[in-house]
Each structure stands twice: as structure tokens, then as C-alpha cells.
C-alpha positions in Angstrom: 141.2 -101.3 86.9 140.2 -102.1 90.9 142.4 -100.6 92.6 142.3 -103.2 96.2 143.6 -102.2 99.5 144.6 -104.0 102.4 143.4 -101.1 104.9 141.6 -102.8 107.8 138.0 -101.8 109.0 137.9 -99.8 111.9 137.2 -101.2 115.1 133.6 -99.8 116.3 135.3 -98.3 120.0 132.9 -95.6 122.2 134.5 -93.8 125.0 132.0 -91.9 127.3 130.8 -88.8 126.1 132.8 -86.1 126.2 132.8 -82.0 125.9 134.1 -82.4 122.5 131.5 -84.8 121.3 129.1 -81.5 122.1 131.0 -79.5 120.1 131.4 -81.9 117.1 127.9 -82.2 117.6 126.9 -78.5 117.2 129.3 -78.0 114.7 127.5 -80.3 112.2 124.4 -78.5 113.4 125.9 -75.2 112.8 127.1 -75.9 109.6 124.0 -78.1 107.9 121.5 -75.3 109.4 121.8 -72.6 107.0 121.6 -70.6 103.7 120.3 -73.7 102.3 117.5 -74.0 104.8 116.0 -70.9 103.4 115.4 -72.1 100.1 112.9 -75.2 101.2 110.0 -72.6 102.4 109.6 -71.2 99.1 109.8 -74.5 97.2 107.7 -76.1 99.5 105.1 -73.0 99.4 105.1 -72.6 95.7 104.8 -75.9 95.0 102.6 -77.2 97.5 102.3 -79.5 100.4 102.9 -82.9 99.1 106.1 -81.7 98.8 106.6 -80.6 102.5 105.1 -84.4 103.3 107.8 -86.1 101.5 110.3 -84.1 103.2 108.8 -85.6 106.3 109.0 -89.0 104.7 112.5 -88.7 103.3 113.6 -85.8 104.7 115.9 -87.8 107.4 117.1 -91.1 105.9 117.7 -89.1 102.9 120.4 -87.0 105.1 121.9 -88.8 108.0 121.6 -92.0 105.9 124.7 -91.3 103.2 126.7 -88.8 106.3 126.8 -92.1 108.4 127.9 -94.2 105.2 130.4 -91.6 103.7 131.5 -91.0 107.6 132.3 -95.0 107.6 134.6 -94.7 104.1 136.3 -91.8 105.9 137.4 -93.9 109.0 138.3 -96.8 107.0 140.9 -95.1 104.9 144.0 -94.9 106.6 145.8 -92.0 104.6 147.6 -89.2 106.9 148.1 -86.7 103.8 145.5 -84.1 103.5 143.0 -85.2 106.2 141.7 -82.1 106.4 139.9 -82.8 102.9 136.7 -84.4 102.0 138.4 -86.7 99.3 138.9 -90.7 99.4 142.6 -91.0 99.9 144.2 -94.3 99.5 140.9 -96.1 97.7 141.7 -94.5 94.7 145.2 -94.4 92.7 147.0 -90.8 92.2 144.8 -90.2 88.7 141.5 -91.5 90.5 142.8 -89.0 93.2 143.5 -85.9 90.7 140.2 -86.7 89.6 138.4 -86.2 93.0 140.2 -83.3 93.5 138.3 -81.7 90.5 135.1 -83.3 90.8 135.0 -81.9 94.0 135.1 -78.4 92.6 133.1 -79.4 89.7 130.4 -80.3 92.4 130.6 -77.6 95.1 131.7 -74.4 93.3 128.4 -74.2 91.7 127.0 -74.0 95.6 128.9 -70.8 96.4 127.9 -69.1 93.3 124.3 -69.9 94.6 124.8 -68.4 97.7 126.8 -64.9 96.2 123.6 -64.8 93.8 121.1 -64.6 96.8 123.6 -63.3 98.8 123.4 -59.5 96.1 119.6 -60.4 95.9 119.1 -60.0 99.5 121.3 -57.1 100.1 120.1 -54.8 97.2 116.0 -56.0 98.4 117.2 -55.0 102.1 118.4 -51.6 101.0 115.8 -50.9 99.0 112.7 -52.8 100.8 113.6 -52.4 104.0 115.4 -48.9 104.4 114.4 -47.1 101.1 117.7 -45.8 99.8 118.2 -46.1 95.6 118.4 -48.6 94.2 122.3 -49.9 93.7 123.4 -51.1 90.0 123.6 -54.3 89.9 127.2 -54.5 88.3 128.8 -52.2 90.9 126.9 -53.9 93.6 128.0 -57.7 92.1 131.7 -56.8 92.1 131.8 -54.9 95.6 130.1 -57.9 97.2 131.8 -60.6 95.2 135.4 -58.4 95.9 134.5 -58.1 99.9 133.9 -62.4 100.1 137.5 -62.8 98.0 139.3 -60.4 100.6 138.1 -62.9 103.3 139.1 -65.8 101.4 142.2 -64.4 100.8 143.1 -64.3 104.3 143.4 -67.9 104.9 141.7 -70.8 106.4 142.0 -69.8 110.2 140.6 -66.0 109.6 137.6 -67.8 107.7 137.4 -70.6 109.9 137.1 -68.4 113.2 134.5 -66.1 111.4 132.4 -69.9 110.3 132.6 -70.7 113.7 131.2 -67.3 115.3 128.4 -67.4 113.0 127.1 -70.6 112.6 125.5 -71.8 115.5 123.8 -68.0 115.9 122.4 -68.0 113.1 120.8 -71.6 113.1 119.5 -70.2 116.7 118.2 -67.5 114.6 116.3 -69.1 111.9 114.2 -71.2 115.0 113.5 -67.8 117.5 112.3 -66.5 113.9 110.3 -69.7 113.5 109.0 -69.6 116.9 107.6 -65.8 116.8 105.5 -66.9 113.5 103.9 -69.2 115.8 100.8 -66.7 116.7 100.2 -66.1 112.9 100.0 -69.5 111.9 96.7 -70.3 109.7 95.6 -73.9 108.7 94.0 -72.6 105.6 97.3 -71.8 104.3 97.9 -75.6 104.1 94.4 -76.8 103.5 94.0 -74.3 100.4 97.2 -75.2 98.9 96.7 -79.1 99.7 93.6 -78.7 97.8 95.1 -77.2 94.7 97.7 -79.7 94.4 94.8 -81.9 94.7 93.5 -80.5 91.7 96.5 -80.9 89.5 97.7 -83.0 87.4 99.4 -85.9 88.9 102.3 -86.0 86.3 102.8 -82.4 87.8 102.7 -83.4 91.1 105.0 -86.1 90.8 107.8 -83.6 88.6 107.1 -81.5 91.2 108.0 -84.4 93.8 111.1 -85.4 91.9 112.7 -82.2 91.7 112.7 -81.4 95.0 114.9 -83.7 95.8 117.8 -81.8 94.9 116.8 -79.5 97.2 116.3 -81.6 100.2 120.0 -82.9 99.1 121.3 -79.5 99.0 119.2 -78.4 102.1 120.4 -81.2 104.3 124.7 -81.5 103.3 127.6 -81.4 105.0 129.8 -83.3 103.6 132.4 -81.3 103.9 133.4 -81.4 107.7 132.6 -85.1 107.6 135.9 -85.7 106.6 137.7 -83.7 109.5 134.9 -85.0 112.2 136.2 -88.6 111.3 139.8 -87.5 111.3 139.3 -86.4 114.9 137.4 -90.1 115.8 140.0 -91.7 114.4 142.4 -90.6 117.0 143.4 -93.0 119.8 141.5 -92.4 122.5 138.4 -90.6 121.0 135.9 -93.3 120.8 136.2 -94.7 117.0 133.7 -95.3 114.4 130.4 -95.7 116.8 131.3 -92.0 118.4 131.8 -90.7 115.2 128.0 -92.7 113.8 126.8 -91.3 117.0 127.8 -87.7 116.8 126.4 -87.4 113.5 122.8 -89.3 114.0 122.3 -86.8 117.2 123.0 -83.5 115.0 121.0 -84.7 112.2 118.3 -85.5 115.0 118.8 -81.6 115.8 118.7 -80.6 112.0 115.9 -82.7 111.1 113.3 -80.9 113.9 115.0 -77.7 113.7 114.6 -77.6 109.5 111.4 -79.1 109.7 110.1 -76.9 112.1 111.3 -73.8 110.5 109.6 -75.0 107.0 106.4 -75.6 108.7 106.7 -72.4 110.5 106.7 -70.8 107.4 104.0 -72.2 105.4 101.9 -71.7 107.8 102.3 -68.2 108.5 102.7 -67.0 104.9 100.4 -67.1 102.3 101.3 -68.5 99.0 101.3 -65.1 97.3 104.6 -64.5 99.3 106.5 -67.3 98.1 105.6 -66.7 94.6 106.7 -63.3 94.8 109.9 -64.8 96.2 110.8 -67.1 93.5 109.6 -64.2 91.2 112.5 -62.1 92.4 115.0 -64.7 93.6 115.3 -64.2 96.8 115.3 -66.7 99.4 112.1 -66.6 102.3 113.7 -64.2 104.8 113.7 -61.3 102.5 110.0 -61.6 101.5 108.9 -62.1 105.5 106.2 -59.3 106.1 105.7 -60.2 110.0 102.7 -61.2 109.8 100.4 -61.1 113.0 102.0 -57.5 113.6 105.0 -58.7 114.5 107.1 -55.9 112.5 110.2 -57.3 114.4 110.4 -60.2 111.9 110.3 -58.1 108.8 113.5 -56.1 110.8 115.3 -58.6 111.8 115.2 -61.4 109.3 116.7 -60.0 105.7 119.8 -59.1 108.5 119.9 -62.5 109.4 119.7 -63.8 106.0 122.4 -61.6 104.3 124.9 -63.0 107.7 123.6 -66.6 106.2 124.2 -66.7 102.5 128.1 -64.9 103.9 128.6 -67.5 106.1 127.8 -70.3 103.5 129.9 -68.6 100.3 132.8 -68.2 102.6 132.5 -71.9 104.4 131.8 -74.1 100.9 134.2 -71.2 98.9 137.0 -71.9 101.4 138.4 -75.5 100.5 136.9 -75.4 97.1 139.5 -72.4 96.9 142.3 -74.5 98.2 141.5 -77.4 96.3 142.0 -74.9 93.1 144.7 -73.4 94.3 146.2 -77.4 94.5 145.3 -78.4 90.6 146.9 -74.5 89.9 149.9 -75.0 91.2 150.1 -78.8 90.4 149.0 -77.7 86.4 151.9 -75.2 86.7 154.9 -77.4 88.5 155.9 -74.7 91.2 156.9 -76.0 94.3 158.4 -73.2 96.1 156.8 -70.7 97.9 156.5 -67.6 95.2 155.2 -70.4 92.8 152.8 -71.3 95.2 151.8 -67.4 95.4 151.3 -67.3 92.1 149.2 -70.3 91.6 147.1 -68.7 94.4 146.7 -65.7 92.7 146.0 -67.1 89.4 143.2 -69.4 91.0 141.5 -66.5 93.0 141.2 -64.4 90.1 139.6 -67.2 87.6 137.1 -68.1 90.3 136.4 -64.2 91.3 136.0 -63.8 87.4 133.8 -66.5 87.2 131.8 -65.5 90.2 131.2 -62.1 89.8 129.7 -63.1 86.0 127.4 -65.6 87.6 125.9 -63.2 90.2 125.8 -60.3 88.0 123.6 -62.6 85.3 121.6 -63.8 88.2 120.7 -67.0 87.1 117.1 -68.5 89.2 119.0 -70.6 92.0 116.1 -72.9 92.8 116.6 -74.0 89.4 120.4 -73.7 89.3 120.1 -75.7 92.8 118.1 -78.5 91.1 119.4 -78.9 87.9 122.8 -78.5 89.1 124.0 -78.5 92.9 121.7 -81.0 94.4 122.9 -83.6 91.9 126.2 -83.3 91.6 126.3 -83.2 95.7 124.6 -86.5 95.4 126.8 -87.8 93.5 129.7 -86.9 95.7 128.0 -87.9 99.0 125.9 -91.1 97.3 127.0 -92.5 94.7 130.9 -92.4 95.3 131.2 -94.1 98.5 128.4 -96.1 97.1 130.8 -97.5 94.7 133.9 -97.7 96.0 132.0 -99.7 99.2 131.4 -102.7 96.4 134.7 -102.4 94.4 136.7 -102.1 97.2 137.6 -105.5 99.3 138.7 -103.0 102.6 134.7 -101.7 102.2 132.9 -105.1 102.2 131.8 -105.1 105.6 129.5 -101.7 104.3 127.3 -103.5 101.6 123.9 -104.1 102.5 120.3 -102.4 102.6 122.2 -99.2 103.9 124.0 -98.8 100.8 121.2 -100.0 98.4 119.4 -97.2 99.7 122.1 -94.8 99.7 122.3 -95.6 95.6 118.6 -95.4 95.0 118.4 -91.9 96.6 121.7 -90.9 95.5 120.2 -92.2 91.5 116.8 -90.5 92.1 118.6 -87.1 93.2 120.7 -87.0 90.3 118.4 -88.1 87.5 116.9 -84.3 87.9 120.2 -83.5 86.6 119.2 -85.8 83.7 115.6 -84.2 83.3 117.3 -80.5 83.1 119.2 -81.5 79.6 116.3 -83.4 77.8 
């Protein structure tokens, strides 16, 4: 049943900018430029250029496109519980909301266990690679890693939150000085060979190939998470409204777009394609296999470092209100209310998902695969196809339909029908 509401849309009011407006700004920047971003070089490398041309093509709408969209559900729903939270509120009744709640760890668990997989992956290649000690078993290594990121967690949100913060921006700034000291090693033929082997291949290949990257770009490009705070803030009196909010988030994605892009190309173009095999070979994501080509032995120092600070700061920034959110349905399955019940609940829910994620990384499933098959479409439904529905069943939404939503479904359909591919 249609559940209607009588919220009305949110008038479109922009103040001048402001200090704040910066830091919203590099805060999606911060947060969007990250673990994920190291997972596009070797995708794009192994599989070939077309691939880095259609992020070029589809690359941007297919990111700040649905952010502006799910930004605009966001500021039209007037709820003041749990605004903190990237759910729907009032355009859902309290079963459509219990539902959200675990969809939403349905969709982004799966994320953090990508990111404790290569987070293990890079820290036992770094140790062995890059300062020859033993090798570590991978059990021992697993729980101590998995144990350390729980003890963070455990915390609570404004430990983790002030560690997200200090890393963030750093290491996006990172990824590009890392980018930009490739720049002497660059070699066309890099490009040119691999173009010409895709050329060679068989176009249903090419377009599978084309397909399932999607995911990737999907899971590359998200933050959908801190959507939902950045339109609790515009939504304040005083703080400029909806077009602040469209506007804050179409200048960061301006900044992710070039930045990701560049660091991609950067990559390609200074790597051969035998390094990005060997990558997917063992897992790991395109810092830990850098060589520093051109002489530049700086890069090979420097950047496993800076990817084992990444994959941290993702686990513990997508791990964070996926915990809370489980820690909610815990204590809601369990009826406690007061504060030792709530302990308890918390407890119970740290342990299940420490359980669950120290068998994931210790099995070390391939996360390029687990990423397309699993976390790129389930993000896209969450960021796509949700709003996407709710913007035509809902009467409050109307003023949303058009060609921004159609394409919002068709890229949120294409995305997830790799999800579809992986089970036939």
C-alpha cells in the first residue's frame, strides 16, 4: 500500500557561500576519494582501455547524478528522529522503515568486509615485499587486524569520527602527489598496446567486460552515507536550502571526478599491464604492486603506507553506522530499553559481525569480484533505485520526476543487473 505524505518540497534558498560550505565540500571529497579509488587502476589495466573511456563517458553523471537526486529525497523529508542516518524517514511506514534499516546493512556490510580483505592483503605484502620480515599466518594476522578495527569501533562514533576526519582529506591529497610523481614515467604504449588488444577481442567480451565495471564505478564513486547528514545541516534555517546543498555536492564531485580520473590515468600509464595482472592475481589493490617506475623508489616506499591508512579509514568509516544500525535491530529483536540492555545488544552485535568478518578476510574471497557481483549493486540499489521509487509513488516527490530520474533508474538497473549475471 502507498504510503502518501503531505511533507512540502523544500524551498530551493542559497545564502552566500560560506566557510562551512568548504568544509562540507571537502568532506564529500575526503570521504568519496579513497580505498575504493584503488581498485579502478587494476580493473581498468587488466581489462583494458575501453573501460577507462567509459568511465570518462559515465564516470560523472553516473555519480553526482543519483547524490543530487538522493540529496533532494533527504531535504524533502521532514523527520527529526535519527537524522544522522542515511535512511528515508517519514516516506516509508515503521515496517518499510525496519526494512531500510536492514537493507542498509544488507548493502554496506559487504563493503567493509572488502576493505578488511585488502586491508590483511596489503599489510602482510608490505611486510613481506617491502621490509622482508616472515611471512605472518594468515589466521593470526586476520584476527589481530580484524580485533584492532573492532577496538576502534568499539569506542564510539566521535573517537572514529575524529580519526575519519584526520585521515581523509590526507590521504585523497596522497593518492594525487602519488599520481603526479608517475607523471615522468608515463608511456603511451601502455595505452596503445592494450587498446589494441581489446581491439582484437571478442566484442561480446568487451561488452561483459564494459558491463561489469559498472559496479565498480558505482562503488568507486559513493557516498551516500554522509549525504544524509550534509542535507540535515542545509536544511537548517539560515544555511542556504536545497540549491546550497545541490551545489556543495556538484563542486566535490567536480573535485572527485578530476582527481579519480587523473589518478586512474596516472596509473595506466605508468604501469605496464603485467603489474595489474599480478595485482588481481594476489588481491591486492594498485598501491601495493607500485614498483616506482622511472626510478622513483619513493613511490614503491611510500604508497603500500598510504594504502594500508586507506582501506583503515574506509572499514572504520562504512563499519561505523552499519554497526549502529545493528546494534538498533539487536536491541529492537531483543526488547531492552535500558541502558545494560542496550550494552548487551551492543555486545552481541559486535561479536556477530567480528565473527563474520574475521571468516571473510581469513577466506579471502577476490574483492573485484565480491565488489561487482555484490557491493556495487546492492549500493545501486540503495542510492538508485530507492529514491527512484519512492520519487514516483510518493505525491510529496512529484516535483523530482523527469529525465533526471529516468536516468537515475537506467544506471541504477544497468549496475545492478551484474548482480543478476553473477547467479546465472
Amino acid at each position: 500500500m502507498t504510503i502518501e505524505t503531505n511533507i512540502p518540497a523544500v524551498a530551493p534558498v542559497r545564502t552566500g557561500w560560506k566557510f562551512r560550505d568548504s568544509i562540507w565540500t571537502l568532506g564529500v571529497y575526503g570521504a568519496t576519494v579513497g580505498a575504493g579509488t584503488l581498485f579502478l587502476p587494476v580493473e581498468i589495466g587488466t581489462r583494458g582501455p575501453m573501460v577507462f573511456f567509459m568511465l570518462l563517458l559515465l564516470g560523472f553523471p553516473l555519480s553526482v547524478v543519483p547524490h543530487i537526486l538522493i540529496c533532494r529525497v533527504f531535504m524533502r523529508d521532514h523527520q527529526t528522529a535519527d537524522k544522522s542516518l542515511p535512511l528515508f524517514g517519514t516516506f516509508f511506514g515503521e515496517k518499510g522503515k525496519q526494512a531500510i534499516k536492514v537493507f542498509f546493512c544488507v548493502a554496506h556490510f559487504p563493503v567493509t568486509l572488502v576493505y578488511g580483505v585488502s586491508l590483511v592483503n596489503a599489510l602482510s605484502n608490505y611486510l613481506t615485499a617491502h621490509l622482508h620480515l616472515a611471512a605472518i599466518p594468515r589466521a593470526p594476522l586476520s584476527f589481530a587486524v580484524v580485533a584492532c578495527l573492532f577496538l576502534v569501533l568499539s569506542k564510539g562514533r566521535d573517537k572514529v569520527v575524529s580519526t575519519m576526519s584526520a585521515l581523509a582529506l590526507p590521504f585523497a591529497l596522497a593518492i594525487l602527489f602519488i599520481a603526479a610523481m608517475q607523471i615522468p614515467s608515463w608511456q603511451l604504449s601502455n595505452f596503445t598496446d592494450a587498446l589494441s588488444a581489446t581491439n582484437d577481442a571478442p566484442a561480446g567480451e568487451t561488452i561483459k567486460n564494459l558491463w561489469l565495471t559498472l559496479p565498480l564505478i558505482t562503488f568507486a564513486f559513493c557516498s551516500a552515507p554522509l549525504i544524509s547528514p550534509l542535507a540535515s545541516y542545509y536544511r537548517e534555517k539560515g544555511n542556504g536550502g536545497e540549491s546550497k546543498s545541490v551545489l556543495v555536492i556538484r563542486l566535490a564531485y567536480g573535485l572527485i571526478f578530476f582527481s579519480i580520473i587523473f589518478f586512474v590515468l596516472s596509473c595506466v600509464l605508468s604501469n605496464p599491464h603485467e603489474t595489474f595482472v599480478a595485482a588481481k592475481e594476489q588481491n591486492l589493490n594498485v598501491l601495493s604492486v607500485m614498483e616506482g617506475g622511472g626510478g622513483s623508489g619513493l613511490i614503491f616506499i611510500i604508497a603500500p603506507f598510504i594504502a594500508i591508512i586507506g582501506m583503515t579509514k574506509s572499514f572504520l568509516g562504512i563499519c561505523l553506522p552499519v554497526a549502529e544500525m545493528f546494534t538498533t535491530l539487536t536491541a529492537e529483536t531483543l526488547r531492552v530499553k535500558d541502558q545494560a540492555g542496550q550494552k548487551k545488544a551492543k555486545a552481541i552485535a559486535f561479536m556477530m559481525l567480528f565473527a563474520v568478518s574475521f571468516a571473510v578476510v581469513y577466506a579471502n574471497p577476490d574483492v573485484i569480484t565480491l565488489i561487482e557481483t555484490v557491493c556495487g549493486p546492492l549500493i545501486a540499489i540503495f542510492l538508485f533505485l530507492i529514491p527512484s521509487y519512492l520519487i514516483y509513488t510518493r505525491e510529496a516527490l512529484r516535483p523530482l520526476r523527469g529525465a533526471t530520474t529516468i536516468i537515475v533508474i537506467i544506471g541504477g538497473m544497468a549496475t545492478v543487473s551484474a548482480l543478476l549475471y553473477s547467479m546465472v
